[in-house]
N, C-alpha and C positions, 0 to 999 in steps of 0.2 A: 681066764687066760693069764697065762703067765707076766712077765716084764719082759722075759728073754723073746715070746711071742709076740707081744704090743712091738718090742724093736724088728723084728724083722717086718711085719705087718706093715710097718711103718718106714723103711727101708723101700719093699715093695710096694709102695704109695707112691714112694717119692718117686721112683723106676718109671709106673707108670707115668707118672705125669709127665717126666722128660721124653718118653717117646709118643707118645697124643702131641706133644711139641712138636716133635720133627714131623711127624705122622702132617701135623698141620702148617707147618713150614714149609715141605715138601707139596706139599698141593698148590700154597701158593705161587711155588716159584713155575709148576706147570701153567698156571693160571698164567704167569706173566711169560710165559714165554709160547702161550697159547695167544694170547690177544695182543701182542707187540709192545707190553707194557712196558717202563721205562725199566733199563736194567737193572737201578738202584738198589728196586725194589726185592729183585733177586738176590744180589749180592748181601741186601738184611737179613734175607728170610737162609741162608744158608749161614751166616755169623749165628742166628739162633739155632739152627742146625747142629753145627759144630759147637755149640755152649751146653745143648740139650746132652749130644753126646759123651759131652765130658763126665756132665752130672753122672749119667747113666753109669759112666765109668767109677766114677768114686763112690756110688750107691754101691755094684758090685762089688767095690773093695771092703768097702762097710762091712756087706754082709758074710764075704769072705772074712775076714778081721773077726766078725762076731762068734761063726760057726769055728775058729781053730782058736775060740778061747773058752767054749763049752768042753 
């Protein structure tokens, strides 16, 4: 495998990992707002939400960056 492959491989790691985030942030906030749980708890799980997003965002930029310098 190439270096130019290990970075996108590794790009698309990162990707995933930010949305299993949200993927799991999002459940919790159903969870709290399934059992009446204090809203706090919501309002955290959607700031890592919105942090997960961002990542996802600047991974995409990455890999865009990467592909228009091949």
């Amino acid at each position: 495998m190439t270096t130019g492959s290990n970075d996108i491989n590794q790009l698309i790691h990162d990707s995933r990992g930010s949305l299993n985030r949200i993927s799991m942030q999002a459940e919790l906030i159903k969870m709290v707002l399934e059992n009446d749980m204090p809203k706090e708890k919501a309002l955290a799980a959607l700031d890592k939400i919105i942090a997960a997003c961002q990542d996802c965002s600047h991974n995409l930029q990455d890999v865009t960056d990467f592909i228009h310098k091949q």
